[in-house]
C-alpha positions in Angstrom: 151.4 125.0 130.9 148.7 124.6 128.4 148.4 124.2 124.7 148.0 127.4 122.7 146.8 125.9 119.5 143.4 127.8 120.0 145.6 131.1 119.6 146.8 130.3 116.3 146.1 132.9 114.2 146.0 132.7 110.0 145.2 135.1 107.5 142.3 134.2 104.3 141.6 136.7 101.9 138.4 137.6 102.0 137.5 136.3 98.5 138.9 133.2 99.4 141.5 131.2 97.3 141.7 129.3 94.1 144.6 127.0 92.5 147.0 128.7 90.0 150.3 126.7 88.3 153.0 128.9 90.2 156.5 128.8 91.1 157.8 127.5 94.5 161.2 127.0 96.2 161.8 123.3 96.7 164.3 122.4 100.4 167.4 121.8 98.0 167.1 125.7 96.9 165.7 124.5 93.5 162.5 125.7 91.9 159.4 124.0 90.4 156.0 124.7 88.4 153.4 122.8 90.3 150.1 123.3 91.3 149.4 125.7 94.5 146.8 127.6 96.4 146.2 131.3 95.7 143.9 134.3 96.8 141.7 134.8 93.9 142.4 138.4 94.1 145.9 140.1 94.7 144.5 143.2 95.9 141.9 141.5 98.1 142.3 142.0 101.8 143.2 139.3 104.5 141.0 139.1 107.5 142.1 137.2 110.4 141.0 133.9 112.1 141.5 131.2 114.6 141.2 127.9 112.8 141.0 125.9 115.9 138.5 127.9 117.7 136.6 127.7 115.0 136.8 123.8 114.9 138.5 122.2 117.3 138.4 118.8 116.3 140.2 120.1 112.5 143.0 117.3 112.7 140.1 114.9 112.3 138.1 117.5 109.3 141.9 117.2 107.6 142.1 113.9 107.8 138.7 113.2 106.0 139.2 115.9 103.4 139.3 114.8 100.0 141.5 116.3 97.3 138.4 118.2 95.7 138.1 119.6 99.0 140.8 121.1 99.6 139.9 124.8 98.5 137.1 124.8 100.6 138.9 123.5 103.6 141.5 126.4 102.7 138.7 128.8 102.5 137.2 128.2 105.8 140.4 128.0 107.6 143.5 129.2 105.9 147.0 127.6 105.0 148.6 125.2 106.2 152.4 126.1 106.3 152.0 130.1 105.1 151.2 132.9 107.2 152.2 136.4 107.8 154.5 136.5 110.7 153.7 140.1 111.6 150.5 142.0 112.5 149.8 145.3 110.6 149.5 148.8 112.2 146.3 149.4 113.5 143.3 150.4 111.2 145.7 149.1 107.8 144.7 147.0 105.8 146.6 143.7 104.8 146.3 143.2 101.0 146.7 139.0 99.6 149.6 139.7 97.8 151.7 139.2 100.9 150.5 135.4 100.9 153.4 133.3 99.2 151.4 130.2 97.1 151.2 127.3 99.1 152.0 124.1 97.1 149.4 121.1 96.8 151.5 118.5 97.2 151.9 119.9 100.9 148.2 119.4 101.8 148.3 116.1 100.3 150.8 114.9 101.8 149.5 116.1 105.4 146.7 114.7 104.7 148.1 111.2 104.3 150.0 111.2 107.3 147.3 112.3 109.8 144.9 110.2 108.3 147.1 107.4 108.5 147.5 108.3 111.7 144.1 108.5 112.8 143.2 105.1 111.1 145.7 103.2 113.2 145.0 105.2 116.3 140.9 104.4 115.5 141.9 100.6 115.0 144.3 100.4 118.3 147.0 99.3 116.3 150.4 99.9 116.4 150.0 102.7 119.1 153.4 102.7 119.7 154.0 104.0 116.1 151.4 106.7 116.3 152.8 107.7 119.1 156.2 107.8 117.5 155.0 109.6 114.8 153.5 112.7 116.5 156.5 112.5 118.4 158.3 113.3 115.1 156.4 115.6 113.8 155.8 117.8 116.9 159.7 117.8 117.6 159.5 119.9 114.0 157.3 122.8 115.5 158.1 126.4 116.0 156.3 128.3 118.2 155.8 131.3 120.6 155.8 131.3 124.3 153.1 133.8 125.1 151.8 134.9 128.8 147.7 135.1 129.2 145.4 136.4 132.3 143.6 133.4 133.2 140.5 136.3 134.2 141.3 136.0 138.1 144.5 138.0 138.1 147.1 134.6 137.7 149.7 135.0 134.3 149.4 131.3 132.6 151.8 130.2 130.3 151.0 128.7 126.9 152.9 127.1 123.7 151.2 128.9 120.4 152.4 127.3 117.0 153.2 129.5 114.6 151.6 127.5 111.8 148.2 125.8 111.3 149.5 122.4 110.8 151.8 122.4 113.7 148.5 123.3 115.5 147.0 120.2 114.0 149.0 117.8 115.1 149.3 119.2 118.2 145.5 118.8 118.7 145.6 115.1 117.4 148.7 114.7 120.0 145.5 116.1 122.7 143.3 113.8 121.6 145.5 110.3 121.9 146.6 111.8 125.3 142.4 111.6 126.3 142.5 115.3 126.6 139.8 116.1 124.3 137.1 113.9 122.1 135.8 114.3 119.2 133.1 112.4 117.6 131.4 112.3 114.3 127.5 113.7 114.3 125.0 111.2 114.0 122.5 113.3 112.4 121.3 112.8 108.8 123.2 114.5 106.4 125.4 115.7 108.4 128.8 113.6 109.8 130.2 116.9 111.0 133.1 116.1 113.6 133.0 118.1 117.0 134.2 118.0 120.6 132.3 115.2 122.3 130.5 116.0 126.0 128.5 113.0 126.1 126.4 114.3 123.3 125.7 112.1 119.7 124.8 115.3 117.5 127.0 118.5 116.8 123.6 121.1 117.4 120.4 121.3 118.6 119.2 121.4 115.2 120.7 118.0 114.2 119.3 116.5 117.0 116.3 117.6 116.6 116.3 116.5 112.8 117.4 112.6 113.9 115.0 112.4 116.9 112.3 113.5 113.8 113.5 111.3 111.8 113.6 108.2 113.6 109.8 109.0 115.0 108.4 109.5 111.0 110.8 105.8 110.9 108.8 104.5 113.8 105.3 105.5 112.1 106.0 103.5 108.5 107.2 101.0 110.5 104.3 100.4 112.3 102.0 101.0 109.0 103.7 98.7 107.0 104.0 96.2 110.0 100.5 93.5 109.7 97.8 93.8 111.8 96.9 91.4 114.4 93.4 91.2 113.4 94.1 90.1 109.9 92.5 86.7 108.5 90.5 86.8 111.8 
């Protein structure tokens, strides 16, 4: 039975989101003003992706994100605790105002855990603890149990979460196990993270970039180095 965190599927209005004060429901039933991610536009319609196709190594992009990232991160790849639970009737559109805010304090927090997470698990410390931790947080996912064609006939099985975070965990959870690895590029300018297949750089493009680099390196290096025939 395989992972379905590749299924997930998350809505992002097309104009992408902003943060608005708003009102939110705390666990205790009470209610707060606090700052939260919005579509820019009510009326503007959601389209529909799959964060983890898209980026498969996304528990490591969370982990790095900085707090004046967080829109962007939100814009490429949607919330992390919202999402509409049903799809619409074919050919209707699905307008943002269906999108409840999403708080900020959620995506920091996240944030802090997985990186905290990922720092130990980097270090080899206290494996155990990761370990305990994922544990933890994966015994809080909900998800669907949905049947595939594997393309030769066979029915496979697979776990889908319902929500992006729950899907990000569950990919960090594939990583410790040594079912996938990511690594950072090595390129210039870029650090992007992606699956790693014995490569160093995320594209052809960023390789090619560092292999020119590090020849135009090698040419001021041997122009600046002396010459043996000096002071003959």
């Amino acid at each position: 039975m395989n992972s379905g965190g590749d299924l997930v599927e998350i809505w992002i209005p097309d104009g992408g989101f902003e943060i608005q004060r708003g009102k939110v429901k705390a666990t205790d039933g009470s209610s707060a003003v606090t700052d939260c991610l919005v579509p820019k536009w009510s009326n503007d319609e959601l389209m529909v992706v799959r964060p983890l196709h898209r980026q498969p190594c996304l528990h490591r992009v969370l982990a790095d994100c900085r707090h004046d990232q967080i829109v962007k991160l939100a814009n490429l790849y949607g919330l992390l605790t919202l999402t509409i639970p049903r799809k619409p009737e074919p050919g209707k559109a699905v307008h943002a105002d269906l999108l409840p805010p999403e708080p900020l304090d959620v995506w920091h927090r996240e944030i802090r855990a997985l990186r905290a997470a990922a720092e130990m698990w980097d270090a080899s410390k206290n494996r155990e603890l990761v370990a305990r931790r994922i544990t933890e947080r994966l015994a809080r996912t909900s998800f669907h149990l949905i049947a595939t064609t594997d393309g030769g006939g066979k029915i496979a099985l697979r776990y889908r979460p319902t929500l992006l975070i729950d899907a990000i965990w569950q990919q960090f959870a594939r990583e410790a196990a040594g079912i996938i690895h990511c690594a950072r590029c090595r390129a210039p300018n870029c650090g992007r993270r992606f699956p790693r297949n014995d490569r160093q750089y995320c594209s052809r493009a960023c390789r090619m970039r560092a292999w020119r680099q590090a020849g135009e390196r090698t040419i001021e290096e041997t122009l600046s180095s002396p010459s043996p025939l000096r002071g003959r």
